[in-house]
C-alpha positions in Angstrom: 25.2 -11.9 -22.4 22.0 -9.9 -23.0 21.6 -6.9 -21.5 19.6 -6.1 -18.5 18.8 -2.1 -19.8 17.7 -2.4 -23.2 14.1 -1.8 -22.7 11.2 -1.9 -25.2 9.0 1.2 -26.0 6.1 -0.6 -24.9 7.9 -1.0 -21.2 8.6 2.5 -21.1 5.6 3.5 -22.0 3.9 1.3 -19.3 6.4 2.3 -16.4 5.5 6.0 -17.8 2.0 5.3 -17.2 2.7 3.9 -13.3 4.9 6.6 -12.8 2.0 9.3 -13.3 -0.2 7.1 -11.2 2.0 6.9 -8.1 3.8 10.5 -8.6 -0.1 11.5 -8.4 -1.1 9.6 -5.2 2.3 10.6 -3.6 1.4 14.1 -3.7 -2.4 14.0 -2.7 -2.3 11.6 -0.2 -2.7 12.2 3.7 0.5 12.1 6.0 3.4 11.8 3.0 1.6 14.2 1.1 1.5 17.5 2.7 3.4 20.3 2.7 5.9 20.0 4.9 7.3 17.1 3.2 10.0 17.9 0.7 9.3 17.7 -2.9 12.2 15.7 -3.6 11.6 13.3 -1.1 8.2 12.7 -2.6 9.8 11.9 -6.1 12.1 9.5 -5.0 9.2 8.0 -3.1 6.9 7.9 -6.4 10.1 6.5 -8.2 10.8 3.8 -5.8 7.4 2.6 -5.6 6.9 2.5 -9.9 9.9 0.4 -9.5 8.8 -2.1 -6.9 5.1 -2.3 -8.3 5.7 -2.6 -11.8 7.0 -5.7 -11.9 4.5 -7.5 -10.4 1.0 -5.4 -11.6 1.6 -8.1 -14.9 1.1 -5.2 -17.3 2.2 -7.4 -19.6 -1.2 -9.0 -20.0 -2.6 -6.0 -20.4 0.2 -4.3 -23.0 0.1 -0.6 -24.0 -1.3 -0.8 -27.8 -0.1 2.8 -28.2 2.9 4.4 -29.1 4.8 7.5 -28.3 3.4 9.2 -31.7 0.0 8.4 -31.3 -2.1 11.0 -29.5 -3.9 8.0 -27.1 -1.0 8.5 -24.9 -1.8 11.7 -24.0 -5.4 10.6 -22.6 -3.9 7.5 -20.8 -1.7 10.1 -19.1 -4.4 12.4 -18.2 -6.3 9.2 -17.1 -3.6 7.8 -14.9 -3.1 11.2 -13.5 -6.7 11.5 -12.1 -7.1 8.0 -10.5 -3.8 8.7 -8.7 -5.1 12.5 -7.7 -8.7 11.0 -6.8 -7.5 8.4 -4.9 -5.2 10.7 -2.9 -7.7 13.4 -1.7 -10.2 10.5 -1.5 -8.3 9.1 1.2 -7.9 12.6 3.1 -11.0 12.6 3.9 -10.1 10.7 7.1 -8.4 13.7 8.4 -11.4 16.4 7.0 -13.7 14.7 9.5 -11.0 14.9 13.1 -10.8 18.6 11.3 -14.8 19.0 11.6 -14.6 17.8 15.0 -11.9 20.1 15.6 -13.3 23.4 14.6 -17.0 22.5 16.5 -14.8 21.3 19.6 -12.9 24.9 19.4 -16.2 27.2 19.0 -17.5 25.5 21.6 -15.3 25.7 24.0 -14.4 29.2 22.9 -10.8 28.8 21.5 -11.4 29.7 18.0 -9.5 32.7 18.3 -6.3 31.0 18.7 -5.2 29.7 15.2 -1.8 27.8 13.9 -0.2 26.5 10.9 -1.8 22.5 9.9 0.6 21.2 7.6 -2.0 18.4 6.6 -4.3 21.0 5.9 -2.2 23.1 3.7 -3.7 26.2 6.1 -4.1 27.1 9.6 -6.3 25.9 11.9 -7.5 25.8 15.8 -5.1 24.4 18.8 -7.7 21.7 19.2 -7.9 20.7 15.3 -3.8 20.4 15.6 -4.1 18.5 18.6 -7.2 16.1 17.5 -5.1 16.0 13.8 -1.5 14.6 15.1 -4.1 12.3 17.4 -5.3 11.1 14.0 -1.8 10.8 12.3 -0.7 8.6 14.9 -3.5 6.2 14.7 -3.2 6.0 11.3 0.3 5.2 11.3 -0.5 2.6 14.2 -3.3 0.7 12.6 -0.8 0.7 9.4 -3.2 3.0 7.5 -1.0 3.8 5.1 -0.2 0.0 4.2 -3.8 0.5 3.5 -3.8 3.0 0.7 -0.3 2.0 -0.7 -2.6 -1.8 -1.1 -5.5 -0.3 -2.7 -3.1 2.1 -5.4 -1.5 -1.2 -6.3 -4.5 -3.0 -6.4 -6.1 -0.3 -8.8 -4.0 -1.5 -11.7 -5.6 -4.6 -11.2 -9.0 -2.9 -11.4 -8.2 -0.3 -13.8 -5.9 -1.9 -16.7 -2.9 0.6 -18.1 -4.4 0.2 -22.0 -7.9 0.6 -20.8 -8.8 3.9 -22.5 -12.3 4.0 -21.1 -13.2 5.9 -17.9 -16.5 6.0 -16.3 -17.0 9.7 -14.1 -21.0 8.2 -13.0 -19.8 7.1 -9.1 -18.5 11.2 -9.1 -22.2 11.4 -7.8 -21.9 9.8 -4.7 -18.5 12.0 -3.5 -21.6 14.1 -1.9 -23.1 11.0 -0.1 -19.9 10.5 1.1 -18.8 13.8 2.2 -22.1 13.8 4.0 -21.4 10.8 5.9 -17.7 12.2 6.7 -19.6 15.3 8.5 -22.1 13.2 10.5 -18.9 11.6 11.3 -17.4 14.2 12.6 -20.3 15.4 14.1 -20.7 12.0 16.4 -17.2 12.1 17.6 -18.0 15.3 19.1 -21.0 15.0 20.1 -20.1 14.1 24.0 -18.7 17.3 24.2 -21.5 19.8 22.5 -24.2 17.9 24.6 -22.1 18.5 27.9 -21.8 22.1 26.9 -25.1 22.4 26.0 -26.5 21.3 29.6 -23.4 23.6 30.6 -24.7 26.4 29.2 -28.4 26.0 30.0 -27.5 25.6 34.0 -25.6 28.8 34.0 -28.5 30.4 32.7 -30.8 29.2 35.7 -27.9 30.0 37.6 -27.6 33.5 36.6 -31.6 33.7 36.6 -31.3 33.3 39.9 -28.5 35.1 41.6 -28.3 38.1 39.1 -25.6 39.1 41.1 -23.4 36.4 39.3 -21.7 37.9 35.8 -22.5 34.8 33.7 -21.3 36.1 30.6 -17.5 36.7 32.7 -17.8 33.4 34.9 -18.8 31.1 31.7 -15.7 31.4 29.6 -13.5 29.8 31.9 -16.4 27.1 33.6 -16.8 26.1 29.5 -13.0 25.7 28.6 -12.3 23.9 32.1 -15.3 21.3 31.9 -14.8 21.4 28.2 -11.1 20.3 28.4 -12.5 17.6 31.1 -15.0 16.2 28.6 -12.8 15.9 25.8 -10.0 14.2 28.1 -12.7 11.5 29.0 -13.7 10.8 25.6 -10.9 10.3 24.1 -11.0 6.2 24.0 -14.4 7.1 22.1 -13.0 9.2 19.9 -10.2 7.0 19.2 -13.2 3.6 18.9 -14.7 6.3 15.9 -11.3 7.0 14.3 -11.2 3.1 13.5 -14.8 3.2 12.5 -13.8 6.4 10.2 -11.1 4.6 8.5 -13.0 1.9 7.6 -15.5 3.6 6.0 -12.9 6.0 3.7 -11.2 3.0 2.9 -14.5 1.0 1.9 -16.1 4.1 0.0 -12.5 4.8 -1.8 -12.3 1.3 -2.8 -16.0 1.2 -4.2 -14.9 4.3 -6.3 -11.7 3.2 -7.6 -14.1 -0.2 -8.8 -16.7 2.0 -10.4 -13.9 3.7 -12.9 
């Protein structure tokens, strides 16, 4: 009876290689990958996936040529490495916009002041970026988000062969577009809000043009926070309508990138 264990160098070398690639995207990527999540946890998680997805990437159509002596391994490593680490922070960019949203929301409104710990940040943050951020983590857990990313990693195999020892870095040009589109993003799912403060703001200056004996600058604070608070509440379905718009478009400008390797 053969036995089950007695692997080839050529399959360890190829479930080495998906290891690095899923250990990589494990780390970097949004919800599983922060902080607060143990380190150990994320191992097993990398582990369990190589195991699952390695059987059925057909890597054996597509065999490791090199061997543990020769020095190509080292740049397949590095190479599986950065896909999995691009990929990852790639895909955070969901989050970055709700965080832009969340910082213009708390200037606004004046709450800037008041700061706390965002573990999907990796620093600290506004009440309103933590609120709009575990807003965020729950839709993307609802809409199955992250059945979305844990697709595309697999898929990338497909796309980006284990041997292939060629790596193209020309679509590192757009990150900018996109990080540009992220930000106007941001800026339209907030954009309710500044526009109400802005009329807001511009009535309690007639306001205080006329009756001087009104302390504007004392009644504001509280008239911006309270109508502020009211705002946000309303637009919240709208905000929710752009998260799904957002999603689409990191998932559709990760998946060009991974292509363009």
């Amino acid at each position: 009876m053969p036995s089950i264990y007695q692997f080839s160098e050529t399959e360890i070398l190829a479930f080495f290689l998906v290891l690095l690639r899923m250990s990589a995207f494990v780390v970097s990527w949004p919800v599983f990958g922060v902080d607060n999540v143990p380190s150990s946890v994320k191992i097993l998680f990398a582990f369990v996936l190589s195991l699952l997805v390695f059987p059925v990437i057909g890597w054996e159509n597509m065999p490791v040529t090199t061997s543990i002596e020769s020095m190509s391994i080292i740049w397949l490593a590095i190479k599986e490495i950065f896909i999995g680490l691009s990929m990852g922070y790639l895909a955070r960019f969901f989050f970055f916009a709700v965080s832009i949203m969340g910082e213009i929301v708390s200037v606004s409104l004046g709450l800037s002041s008041a700061q706390l710990f965002t573990p999907s940040l990796g620093g600290r943050a506004t009440a309103s970026t933590q609120f709009l951020l575990v807003l965020a983590t729950l839709f993307f857990l609802a809409v199955k988000g992250h059945h979305l990313f844990l697709a595309g990693i697999v898929d990338s195999f497909r796309i980006i062969p284990l041997s292939d020892l060629a790596l193209s870095l020309e679509s590192f040009g757009k990150i900018g577009v996109f990080a540009q589109e992220i930000m106007v993003m941001g800026l339209k799912m907030c954009s309710p809000l500044m526009v109400s403060i802005l009329f807001l703001n511009v009535m309690m200056a007639v306001i205080g043009r006329a009756v001087p004996q009104i302390n504007v600058l004392i009644t504001s604070m509280p008239v911006n926070v309270m109508v502020g608070l009211i705002i946000l509440i309303i637009s919240l379905p709208l905000v929710m309508h752009q998260m799904n718009d957002l999603l689409e478009l990191t998932a559709s400008r990760l998946f060009q990138m991974v292509k363009s390797y």
